[in-house]
C-alpha positions, -999 to 999 in steps of 0.1 A, spaced: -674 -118 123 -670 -128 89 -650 -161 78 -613 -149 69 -606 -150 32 -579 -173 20 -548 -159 5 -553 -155 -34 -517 -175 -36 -503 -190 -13 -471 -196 -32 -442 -177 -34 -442 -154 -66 -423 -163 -95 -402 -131 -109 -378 -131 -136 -344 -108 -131 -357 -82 -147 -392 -78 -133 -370 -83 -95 -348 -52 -104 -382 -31 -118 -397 -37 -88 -362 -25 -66 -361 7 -88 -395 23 -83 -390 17 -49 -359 39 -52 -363 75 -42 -348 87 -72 -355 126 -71 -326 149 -62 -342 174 -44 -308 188 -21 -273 185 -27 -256 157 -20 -218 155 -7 -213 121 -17 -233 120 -50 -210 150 -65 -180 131 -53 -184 101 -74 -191 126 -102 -158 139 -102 -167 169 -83 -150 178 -46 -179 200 -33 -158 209 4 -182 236 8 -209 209 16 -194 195 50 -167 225 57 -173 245 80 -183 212 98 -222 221 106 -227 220 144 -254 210 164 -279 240 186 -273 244 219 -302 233 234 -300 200 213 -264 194 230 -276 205 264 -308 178 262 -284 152 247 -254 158 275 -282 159 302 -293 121 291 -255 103 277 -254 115 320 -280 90 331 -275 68 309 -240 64 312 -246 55 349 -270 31 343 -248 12 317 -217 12 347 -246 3 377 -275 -21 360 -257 -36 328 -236 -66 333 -224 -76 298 -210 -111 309 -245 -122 328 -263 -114 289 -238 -134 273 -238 -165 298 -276 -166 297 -279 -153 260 -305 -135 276 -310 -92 280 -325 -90 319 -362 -84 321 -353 -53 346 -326 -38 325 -350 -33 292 -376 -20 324 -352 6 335 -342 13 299 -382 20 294 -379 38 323 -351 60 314 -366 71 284 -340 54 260 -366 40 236 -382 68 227 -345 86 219 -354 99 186 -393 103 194 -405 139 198 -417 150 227 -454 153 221 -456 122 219 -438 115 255 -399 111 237 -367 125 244 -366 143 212 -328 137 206 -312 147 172 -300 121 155 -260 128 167 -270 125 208 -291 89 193 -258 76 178 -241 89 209 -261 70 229 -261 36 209 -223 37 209 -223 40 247 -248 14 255 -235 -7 226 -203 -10 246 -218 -21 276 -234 -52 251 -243 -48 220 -273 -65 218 -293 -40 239 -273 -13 209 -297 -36 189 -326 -39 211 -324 1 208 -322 7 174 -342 -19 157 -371 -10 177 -361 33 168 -340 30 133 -362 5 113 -395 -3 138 -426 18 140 -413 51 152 -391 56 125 -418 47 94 -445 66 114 -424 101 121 -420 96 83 -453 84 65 -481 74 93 -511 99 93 -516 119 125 -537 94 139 -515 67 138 -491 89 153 -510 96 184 -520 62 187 -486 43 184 -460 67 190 -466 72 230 -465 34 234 -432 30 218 -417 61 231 -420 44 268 -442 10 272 -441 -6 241 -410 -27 221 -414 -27 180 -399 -49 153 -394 -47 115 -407 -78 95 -395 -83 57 -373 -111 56 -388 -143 49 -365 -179 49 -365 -180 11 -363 -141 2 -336 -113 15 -327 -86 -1 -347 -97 -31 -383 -85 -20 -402 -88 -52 -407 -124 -43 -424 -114 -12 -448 -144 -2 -464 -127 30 -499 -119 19 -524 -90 30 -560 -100 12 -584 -71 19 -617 -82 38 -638 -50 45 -626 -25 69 -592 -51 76 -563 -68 60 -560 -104 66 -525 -120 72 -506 -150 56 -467 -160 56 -439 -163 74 -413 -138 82 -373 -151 96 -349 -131 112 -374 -112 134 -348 -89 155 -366 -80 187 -398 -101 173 -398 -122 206 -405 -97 230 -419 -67 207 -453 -53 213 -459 -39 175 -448 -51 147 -437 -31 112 -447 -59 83 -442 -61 48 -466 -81 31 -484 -83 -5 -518 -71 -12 -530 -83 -43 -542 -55 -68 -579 -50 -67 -606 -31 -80 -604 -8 -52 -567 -10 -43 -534 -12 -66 -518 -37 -45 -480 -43 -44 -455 -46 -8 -475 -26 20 -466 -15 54 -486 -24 87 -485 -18 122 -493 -47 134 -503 -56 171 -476 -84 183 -505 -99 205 -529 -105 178 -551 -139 173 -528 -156 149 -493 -147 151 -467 -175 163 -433 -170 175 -422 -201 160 -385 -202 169 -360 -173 187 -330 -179 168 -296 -182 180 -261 -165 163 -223 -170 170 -227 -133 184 -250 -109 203 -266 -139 223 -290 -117 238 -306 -108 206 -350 -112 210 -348 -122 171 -371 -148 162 -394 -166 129 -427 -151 132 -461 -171 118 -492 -152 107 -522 -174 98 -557 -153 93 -547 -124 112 -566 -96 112 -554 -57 109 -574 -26 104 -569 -9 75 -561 20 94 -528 6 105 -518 5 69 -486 30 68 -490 43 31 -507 36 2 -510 0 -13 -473 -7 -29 -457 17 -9 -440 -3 18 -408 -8 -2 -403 27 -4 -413 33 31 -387 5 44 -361 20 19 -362 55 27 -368 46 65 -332 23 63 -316 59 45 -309 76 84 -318 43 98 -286 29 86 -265 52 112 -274 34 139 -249 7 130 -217 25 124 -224 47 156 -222 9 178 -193 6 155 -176 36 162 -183 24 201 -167 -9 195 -134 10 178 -131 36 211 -131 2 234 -106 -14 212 -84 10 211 -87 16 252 -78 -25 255 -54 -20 228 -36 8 248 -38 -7 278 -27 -42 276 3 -32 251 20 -12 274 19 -38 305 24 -69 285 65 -73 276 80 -91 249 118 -87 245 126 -65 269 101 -37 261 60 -29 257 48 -45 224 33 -20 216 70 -2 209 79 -34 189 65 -18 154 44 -52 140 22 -47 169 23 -6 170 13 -4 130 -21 -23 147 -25 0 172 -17 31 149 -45 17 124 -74 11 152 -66 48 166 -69 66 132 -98 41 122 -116 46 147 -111 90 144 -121 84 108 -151 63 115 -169 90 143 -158 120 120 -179 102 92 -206 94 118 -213 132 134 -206 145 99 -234 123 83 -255 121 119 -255 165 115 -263 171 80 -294 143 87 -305 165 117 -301 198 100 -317 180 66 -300 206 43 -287 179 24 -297 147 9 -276 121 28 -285 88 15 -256 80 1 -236 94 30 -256 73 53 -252 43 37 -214 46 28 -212 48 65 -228 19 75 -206 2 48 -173 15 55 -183 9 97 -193 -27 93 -160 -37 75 -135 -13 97 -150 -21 128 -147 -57 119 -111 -55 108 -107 -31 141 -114 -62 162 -97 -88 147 -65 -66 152 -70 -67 191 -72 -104 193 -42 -106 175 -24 -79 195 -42 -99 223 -27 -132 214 -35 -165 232 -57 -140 252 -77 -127 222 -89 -157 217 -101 -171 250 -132 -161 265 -136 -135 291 -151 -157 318 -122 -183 312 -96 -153 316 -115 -143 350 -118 -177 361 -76 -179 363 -74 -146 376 -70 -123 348 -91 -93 335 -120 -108 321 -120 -87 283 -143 -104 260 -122 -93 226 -131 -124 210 -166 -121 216 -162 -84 202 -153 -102 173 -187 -125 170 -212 -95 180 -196 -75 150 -196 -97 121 -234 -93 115 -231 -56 111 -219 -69 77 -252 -83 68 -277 -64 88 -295 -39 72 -278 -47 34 -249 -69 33 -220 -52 23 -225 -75 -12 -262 -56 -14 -244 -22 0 -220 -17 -30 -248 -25 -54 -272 0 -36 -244 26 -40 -231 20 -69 -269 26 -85 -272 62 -66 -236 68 -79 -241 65 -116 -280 77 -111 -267 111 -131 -258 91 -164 -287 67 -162 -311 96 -159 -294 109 -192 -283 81 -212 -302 49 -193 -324 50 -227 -294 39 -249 -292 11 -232 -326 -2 -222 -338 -33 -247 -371 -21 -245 -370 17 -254 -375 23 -293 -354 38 -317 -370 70 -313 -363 66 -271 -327 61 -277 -322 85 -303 -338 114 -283 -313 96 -246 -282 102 -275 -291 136 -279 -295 145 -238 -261 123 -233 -243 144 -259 -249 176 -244 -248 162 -209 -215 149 -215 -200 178 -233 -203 200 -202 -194 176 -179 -161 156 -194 -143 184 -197 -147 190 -162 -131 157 -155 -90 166 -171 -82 193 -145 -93 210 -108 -80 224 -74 -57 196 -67 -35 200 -92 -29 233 -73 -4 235 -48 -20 263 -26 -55 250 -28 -73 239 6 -51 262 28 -76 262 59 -57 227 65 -25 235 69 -23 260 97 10 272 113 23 243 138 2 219 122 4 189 101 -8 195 69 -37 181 54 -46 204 23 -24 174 5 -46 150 15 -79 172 2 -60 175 -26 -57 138 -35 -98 132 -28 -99 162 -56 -79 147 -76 -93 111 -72 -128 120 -73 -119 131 -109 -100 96 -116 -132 79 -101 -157 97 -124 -136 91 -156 -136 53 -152 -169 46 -142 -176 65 -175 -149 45 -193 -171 15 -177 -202 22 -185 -194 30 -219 -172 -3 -226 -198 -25 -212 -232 -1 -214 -258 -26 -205 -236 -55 -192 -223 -26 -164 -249 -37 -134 -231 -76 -142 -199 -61 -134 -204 -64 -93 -167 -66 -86 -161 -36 -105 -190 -17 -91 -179 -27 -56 -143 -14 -60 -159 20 -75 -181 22 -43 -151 16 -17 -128 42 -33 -153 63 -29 -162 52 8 -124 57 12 -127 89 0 -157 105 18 -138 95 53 -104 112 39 -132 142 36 -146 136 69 -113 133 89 -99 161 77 -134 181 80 -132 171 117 -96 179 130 -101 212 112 -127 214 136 -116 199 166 -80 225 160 -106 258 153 -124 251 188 -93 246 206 -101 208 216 -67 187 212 -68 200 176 -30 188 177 -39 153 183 -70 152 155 -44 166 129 -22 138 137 -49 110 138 -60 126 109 -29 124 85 -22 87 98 -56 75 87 -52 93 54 -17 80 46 -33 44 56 -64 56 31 -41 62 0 -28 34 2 -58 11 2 -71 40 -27 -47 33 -49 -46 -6 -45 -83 -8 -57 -74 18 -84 -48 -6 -97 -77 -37 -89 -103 -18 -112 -87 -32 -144 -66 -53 -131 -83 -81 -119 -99 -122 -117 -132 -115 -121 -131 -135 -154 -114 -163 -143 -136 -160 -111 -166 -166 -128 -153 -195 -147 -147 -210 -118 -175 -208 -106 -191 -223 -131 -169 -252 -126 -175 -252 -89 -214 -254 -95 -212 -273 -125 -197 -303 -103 -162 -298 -120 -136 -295 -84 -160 -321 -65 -129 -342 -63 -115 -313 -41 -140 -321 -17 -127 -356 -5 -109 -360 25 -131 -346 53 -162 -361 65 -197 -330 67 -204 -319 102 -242 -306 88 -272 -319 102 -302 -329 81 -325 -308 66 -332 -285 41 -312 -258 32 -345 -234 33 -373 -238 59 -407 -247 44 -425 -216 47 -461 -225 35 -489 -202 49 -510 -223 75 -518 -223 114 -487 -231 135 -483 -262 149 -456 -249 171 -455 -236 205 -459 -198 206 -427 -181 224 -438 -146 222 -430 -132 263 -439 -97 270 -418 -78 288 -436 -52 317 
């Protein structure tokens, strides 16, 4: 065997801003090729007709699904004990057996390849329900589905690859996604993981952090950059890597304030050798592959959300009717009922986004990227909000651990560690920070595809004058459209308001009606500050969460409609329905009024002070708990030094 080549730089890139956001952009999907809900809502247009009639699932699709939420259901209530994972911060070796065994990792696998073959509703089904027996086998599940090899395979791996890997995974085999590395997140044009090409395989260098299920995975999905060649363009590729190869390291399994039985680990690679054959893609196409992957991928985490909102409201309902305070339930005294009102119509809102998004991704009429990634956003933050209201209605309770509550003799109900298992969902997969930016770029993708000319420094007079011209008439169609629409009529929307009902038509009203409101000032933004607009992140993020506020008014209503039409406590949905949007118009309207009404001035100039040293007086009075050590890990390509603590599971 030939010697291995070294690694043409072993240092991490150096990328300005500009070059960073290139590289981000062509890694964008940015052709429009079906209609998208979402997209036409933050251009002022309330397409109903998109999501209404809610779009159902076939028969045989339910039937497969029901048949399997069956088993697995049982197995969560007989083999799952949440509180023995979180006492040894550890899943059971026979529990991810008997998941293999069930079938549950090869959910969304076809079944040619030895998978269930379940649509992507009866997946999220699943996750929730397993996600509430412990939510770290919810992640076990989906990183090694939603983002590991199955999912970049079904989508871009040649049939061979297919035949090859998808089996394994579908009943044998765990897989992981690698891209982060300790000094780059959601930045990955400074990718320092290097593929050199040596004949008929790529060689491996780098490090990768954050490895979720990289402790115990078989195969590996890694990101790393070939440099352009002769024979190659180069740029961030995919490859399926085998876990067991000559080389790799599991340096470290990390440990979190939640979801203790999480296999996520830093990963080494020093000289390891892949066939070029288990390149997914071109060279330079593993952004896009990791990108589009993440666009359904991203349901996975507001389905374990919508879970976590269905227990909280159970323990919510529950424990505020036995426990008395002043003569009566709290959950009568109205402090602690407004909670309860809020997790109840939260959690309605959050699974009619889910199914809504989950059903136009399975019947792939429509182009639901935004959609999918609204609802991983909006999830993350309600379902975070949706816990920290049942340890307050909990009390004392809420705050004390479920195995000291069953050690006095009380119902052991780990609320608090709800609490630490959900706060990553607001970083996994795109931080919420990264989420609004993300959105906010798909949102205003219409008026940069027309006018992003005018303001790009490097397009010529000539470039700018022809993006005028294509703005002018682009605009002239489409402001007008803007002043008036359905909601300003009284009668519009009419399916929501049946007799004996609550009516809703009001509330589809207001989304018209604000849709328009939203389009008109992110025009009024873009042209007051034109090129300075992607700067502007607390505007942009405002923008994005009216319009996440929005989409699950849309949803909500879209769903009770549904639920009343089949006869299946339509009653109740209407009333959830109203609550949540009443509670949605009010949060719409605050960040209406926060749009231009604001700190982010002052913020930043405090900032500056902050960083510039400025407030270090602040600081005095309390002593640093920190240990030593750099804020980053050295991450230099090299052999490990470290004990490897890679364990293979069956």
């Amino acid at each position: 065997m030939p010697a291995p080549p070294t690694p043409s730089s072993p240092s991490r890139p150096t990328v300005s801003e500009r070059e960073a956001r290139q590289v981000a952009e062509a890694a964008r999907e940015q052709d429009w090729r079906k209609p998208s809900f979402a997209k036409e809502l933050f251009l002022g247009r309330f397409r109903l007709d998109l999501i209404h009639p809610h779009p159902l699932p076939a028969d045989e699709d339910v039937q497969r699904g029901e048949e399997f939420l069956a088993k697995l259901r049982d197995f969560c209530e007989t083999k799952i004990d949440g509180a023995v994972i979180e006492r040894d911060a550890r899943i059971p070796d026979d529990v991810i057996t008997g998941l293999k065994e069930l079938g549950a990792f090869g959910m969304k696998i076809d079944t040619k390849y030895g998978g269930l073959g379940l649509t992507q509703v009866y997946y999220n089904k699943a996750l929730a329900l397993v996600g509430s027996a412990n939510p770290a086998i919810g992640a076990l599940l989906s990183a090694h589905q939603s983002i590991g090899v199955p999912q970049p395979l079904k989508m871009f791996g040649t049939q061979e690859q297919k035949d090859t890997f998808l089996p394994r995974c579908a009943r044998t085999d765990i897989s992981a996604f690698l891209l982060t590395e300790p000094d780059v997140g959601s930045d990955p044009a400074r990718l320092a993981t290097t593929a050199v090409r040596d004949g008929d395989d790529y060689v491996l260098d780098g490090v990768k952090l954050w490895t979720t299920n990289g402790v115990v995975a078989d195969l590996l999905v890694v990101m790393a950059r070939v440099p352009k060649s002769e024979n190659g363009r180069g740029g961030i590729t995919a490859f399926v890597v085998e876990a067991a190869s000559e080389g790799i390291t599991v340096e470290n399994r990390n440990a979190f304030m939640g979801l203790r039985g999480l296999e996520n680990g830093v990963t080494r690679f020093h000289r390891v050798r892949v066939p070029a054959a288990h390149r997914i893609g071109p060279e330079g196409a593993g952004l896009k592959i990791a990108l589009t992957t993440l666009n359904t991928g991203r349901l996975s985490l507001p389905a374990m959300c919508v879970g976590a909102g269905k227990w909280c409201l159970k323990i919510a309902r529950e424990w505020s009717a036995v426990r008395e305070q002043w003569g009566k339930p709290v959950a009568l005294h109205e402090a602690v009922g407004s909670k309860i009102s809020f997790i109840a119509a939260t959690t309605f809102a959050l699974e009619a986004v889910l199914d809504l998004s989950s059903q136009m991704a399975d019947e792939d009429r429509n182009d639901i990227r935004i959609e999918a990634a609204l609802a991983k956003l909006y999830g993350s933050e309600m379902a975070c909000l949706m816990a920290d209201e049942l340890v307050q209605i909990r009390g004392g309770r809420g705050f004390e651990t479920a195995a000291s509550l069953e050690a006095r003799g009380e119902r052991a109900v780990p609320a608090e560690q709800l609490l630490r298992d959900l706060r990553i969902n607001r970083i996994f997969e795109g931080s919420t920070e990264i989420m609004h930016l993300l959105i906010a770029r798909e949102a205003v993708d219409a008026h940069l595809s027309v006018a992003g000319d005018l303001i790009d420094p490097d397009k010529t007079l000539s470039d700018k004058a022809r993006a005028g011209a294509q703005a002018g008439v682009f605009y002239a169609k489409w402001l007008p459209k803007l002043v008036a629409g359905p909601g300003q009529l009284p009668r519009s929307y009419a399916d929501f308001h049946p007799a004996d009902h609550r009516d809703l038509s009001g509330h589809l009203r207001y989304v018209e009606r604000s849709a328009r409101k939203l389009a008109r000032s992110t025009f009024y933004a873009m042209s007051r500050w034109q090129g300075r607009m992607e700067t502007k992140q607390g505007f942009l993020g405002r923008i994005v969460d009216i319009g996440a506020e929005l989409f699950a008014m849309s949803a909500a209503c879209v769903r009770a409609e549904h639920l009343r039409a089949g006869g299946d406590h339509g009653r109740e949905a209407y009333q959830l329905a109203d609550a949540f949007c009443r509670q949605s118009r009010i949060r719409v309207e605050e960040l209406f009024g926060r749009l231009w009404t604001n700190t982010d001035d002052l913020d930043r100039k405090v900032v500056k002070g902050v960083l510039g040293g400025a407030y270090e007086w602040l600081e005095q009075g309390v002593v640093d708990p920190s240990g030593e050590g750099p804020w980053i890990a050295e991450a230099t390509p090299g052999e490990s030094r470290r004990k490897n603590l890679r364990r293979a599971i069956g």
